[in-house]
N, C-alpha and C positions, 0 to 999 in steps of 0.2 A: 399782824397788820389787819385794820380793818377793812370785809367787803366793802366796795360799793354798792347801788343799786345797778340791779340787774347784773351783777355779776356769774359768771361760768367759769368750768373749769376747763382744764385740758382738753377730755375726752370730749366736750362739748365742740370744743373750735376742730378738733380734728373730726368728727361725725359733720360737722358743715361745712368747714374747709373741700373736703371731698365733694359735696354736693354744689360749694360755688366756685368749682376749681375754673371753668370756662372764665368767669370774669375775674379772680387773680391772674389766668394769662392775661386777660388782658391790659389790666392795672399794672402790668410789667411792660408790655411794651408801648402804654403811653411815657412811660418814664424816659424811652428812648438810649436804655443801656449801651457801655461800652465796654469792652475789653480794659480792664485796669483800674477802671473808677470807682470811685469810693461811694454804696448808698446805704441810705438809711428805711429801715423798718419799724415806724413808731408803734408800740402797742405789739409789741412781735408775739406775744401769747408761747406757746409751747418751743419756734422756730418754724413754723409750717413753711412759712414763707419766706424766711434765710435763705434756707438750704436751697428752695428752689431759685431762689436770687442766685447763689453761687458759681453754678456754673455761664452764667452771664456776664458777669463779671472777671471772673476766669482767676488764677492762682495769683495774679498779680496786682487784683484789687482787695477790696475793702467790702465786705456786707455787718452791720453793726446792726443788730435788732436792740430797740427798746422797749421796755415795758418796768412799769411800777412792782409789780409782784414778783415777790423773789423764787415762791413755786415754778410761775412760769420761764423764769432767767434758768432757774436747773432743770426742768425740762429742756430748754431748748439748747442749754449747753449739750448735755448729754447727747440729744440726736445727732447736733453736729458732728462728735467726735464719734456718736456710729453710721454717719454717714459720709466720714472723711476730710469734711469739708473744712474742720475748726482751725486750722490754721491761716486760714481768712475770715471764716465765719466768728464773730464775736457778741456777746450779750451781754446787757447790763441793765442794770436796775436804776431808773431814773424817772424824774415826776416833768412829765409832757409837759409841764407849763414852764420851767425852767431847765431847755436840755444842758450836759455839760458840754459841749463843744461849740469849737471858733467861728464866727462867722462864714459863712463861705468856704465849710470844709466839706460838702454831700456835692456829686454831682447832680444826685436826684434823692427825693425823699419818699415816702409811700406812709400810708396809715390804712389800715380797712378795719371798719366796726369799732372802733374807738370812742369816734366824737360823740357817737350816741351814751358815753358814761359819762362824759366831761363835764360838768357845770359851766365852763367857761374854755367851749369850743375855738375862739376866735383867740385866745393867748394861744394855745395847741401850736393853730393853725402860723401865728406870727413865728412863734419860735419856730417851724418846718422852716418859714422861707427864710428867715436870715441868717441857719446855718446852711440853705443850698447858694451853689455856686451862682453868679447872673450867668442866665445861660441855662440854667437847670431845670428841672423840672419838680412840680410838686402836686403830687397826685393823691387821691384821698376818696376813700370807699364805703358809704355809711347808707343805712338805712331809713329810706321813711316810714315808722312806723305808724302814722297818717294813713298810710295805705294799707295797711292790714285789712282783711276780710278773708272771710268765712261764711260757705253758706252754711244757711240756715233760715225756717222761719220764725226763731225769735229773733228778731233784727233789733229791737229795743235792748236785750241785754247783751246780743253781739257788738251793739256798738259803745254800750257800755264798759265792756270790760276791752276793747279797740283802745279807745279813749285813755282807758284806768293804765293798762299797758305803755301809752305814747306818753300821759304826763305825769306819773307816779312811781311807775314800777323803773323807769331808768330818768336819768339826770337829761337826758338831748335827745326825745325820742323823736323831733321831727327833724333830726339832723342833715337827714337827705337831703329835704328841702332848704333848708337855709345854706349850704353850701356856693351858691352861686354867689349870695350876698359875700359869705367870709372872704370869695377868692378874689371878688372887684375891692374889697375892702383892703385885702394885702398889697392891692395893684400890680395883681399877676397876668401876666397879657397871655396871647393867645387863647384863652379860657374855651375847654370844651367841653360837656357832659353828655353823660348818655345815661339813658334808664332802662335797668335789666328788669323786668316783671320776675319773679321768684315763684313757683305754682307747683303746688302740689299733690295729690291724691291720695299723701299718704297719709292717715291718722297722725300716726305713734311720731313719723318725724316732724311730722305739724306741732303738736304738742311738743315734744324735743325743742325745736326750734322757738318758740314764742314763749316759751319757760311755762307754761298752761296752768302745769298745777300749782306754781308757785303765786303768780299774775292770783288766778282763779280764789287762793285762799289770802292773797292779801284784799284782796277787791272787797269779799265777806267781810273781811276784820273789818275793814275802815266804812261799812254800810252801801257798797255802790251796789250789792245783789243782796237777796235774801237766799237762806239755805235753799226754800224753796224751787225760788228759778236756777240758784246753782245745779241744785238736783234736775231741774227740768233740762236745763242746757247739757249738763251734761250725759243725760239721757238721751238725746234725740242726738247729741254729735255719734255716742257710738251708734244708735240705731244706724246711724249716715254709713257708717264703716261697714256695717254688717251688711247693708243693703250694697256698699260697694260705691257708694253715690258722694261719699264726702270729698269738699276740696277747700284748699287755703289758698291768699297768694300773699303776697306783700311785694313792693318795688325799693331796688337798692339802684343807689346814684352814686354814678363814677365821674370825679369832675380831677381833670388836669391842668395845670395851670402854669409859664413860663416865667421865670425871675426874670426884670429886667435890666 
C-alpha cells in the first residue's frame, strides 16, 4: 500500500502520543463517554488511543479504531490483546471517506492528526457524523501547521520551509484552522474549540516531530532552498542547541461538536 504525504510510522505517534497525552485526555472527555457505549477511533494508528478509550467505556461497550494501514490495524491489535482489553477493543482497516458501518451506530466519534493527511477532509468529517448517534458527539484533533515557528534569524528560509511543510509536504496542513468551517458545515450544534500552543526546547523532538529532515530534503529537490542556506539553516539550528537557546512551537485545535 502506498504512503501518503507526510506520512509516520508507529514509533513516531507513540514518541508524540506521550508528549500530547494532556489533550488526548481531553479529546476524551469532550466526547462525553458512557459506561456501555459504543466509540469510534478514526485514524487509530498503532491503538494508542483504544486502549485508553477502553476502560471508559467499560466491558460492556464497544471501542472500534479505524485506520487505512494494515501495519497500524496489527500493531494495534497486538497491544490490545497485551493489554487485555481485545475483547471490546477492535481494529480495522477502512478508507475514512467511506466508513463501513450504520448510520447512527457511535455514541461518540474521535479523530486526532488525521485530517491533516486527507485531501478531502470534509467527506472524513460527513461520514464521522452520520454514523454517530443524534445526541452524540464528534470530536476532532488536528494541527495547524500555519503555525509552525521556529527561532531563528534566517526568518526568510524559516518561513519558507513553514510554508513548504503546510502545503506540500502533507495533503491538509492548515487543517486546524479550517475545522470550525467543516463542523458549521455538517450542522453540528453546540460547536466548541480550543487551542493548545505545542512548545518546545527540545532540538531532536522538534525535528522528530515536523519530520525536518524529510520536509528539509524535499524542500531542496523541488528548489524552495539552495544547499547553501540549507547548510546555513541547519547550521545555526544546531549552534541554537548547543548554545541551549533553541525553541519550536506549533498550535493544535480541538473542536467538539453535537449531532442533532
Amino acid at each position: 500500500m502506498s504512503q501518503p504525504k507526510g506520512y509516520v510510522d508507529p514509533e513516531y505517534l507513540r514518541i508524540m502520543g506521550d508528549h500530547l497525552n494532556h489533550i488526548k485526555r481531553r479529546s476524551y472527555g469532550l466526547m462525553q463517554i458512557q459506561p456501555g457505549q459504543k466509540v469510534l477511533d478514526l485514524g487509530c494508528g498503532p491503538g494508542t488511543d483504544t486502549i485508553s478509550l477502553a476502560p471508559l467505556v467499560g466491558v460492556n461497550g464497544q471501542v472500534i479504531g479505524a485506520d487505512y494501514d494494515e501495519t497500524m490495524i496489527f500493531e494495534a491489535e497486538k497491544h490490545a490483546k497485551q493489554a487485555g482489553v481485545d475483547t471490546w477493543v477492535n481494529h480495522q482497516c477502512v478508507d475514512a471517506m467511506l466508513l463501513p458501518f450504520e448510520r447512527d451506530y457511535f455514541n461518540s466519534c474521535r479523530s486526532e492528526r488525521l485530517f491533516q493527511h486527507l485531501s478531502t477532509p470534509a467527506q472524513a468529517l460527513s461520514e464521522m457524523t452520520r454514523v454517530t448517534k443524534s445526541g452524540g458527539w464528534v470530536v476532532v484533533l488536528d494541527t495547524d501547521w500555519g503555525s509552525l515557528s521556529i527561532d531563528s534569524d534566517e526568518t526568510d528560509i524559516e518561513r519558507r520551509l513553514a510554508r513548504f511543510l503546510a502545503e506540500f509536504s502533507l495533503n491538509n496542513g492548515y487543517s486546524g484552522r479550517k475545522l470550525y468551517r467543516l463542523f458549521k458545515q455538517q450542522n453540528l450544534a453546540d460547536i466548541s474549540f480550543e487551542v493548545f500552543p505545542i512548545t518546545t526546547p527540545n532540538y531532536t523532538l522538534a525535528r522528530m516531530g515536523t519530520q525536518a529532515e524529510k520536509v528539509e530534503q524535499e524542500a531542496l529537490k523541488a528548489g524552495v532552498i539552495t544547499r547553501e542556506e540549507l547548510n546555513r539553516w541547519q547550521a545555526g539550528l544546531e549552534q541554537a542547541d548547543i548554545e541551549d537557546r533553541y525553541f519550536c512551537s506549533v498550535n493544535l485545535m480541538l473542536f467538539a461538536g453535537r449531532k442533532n
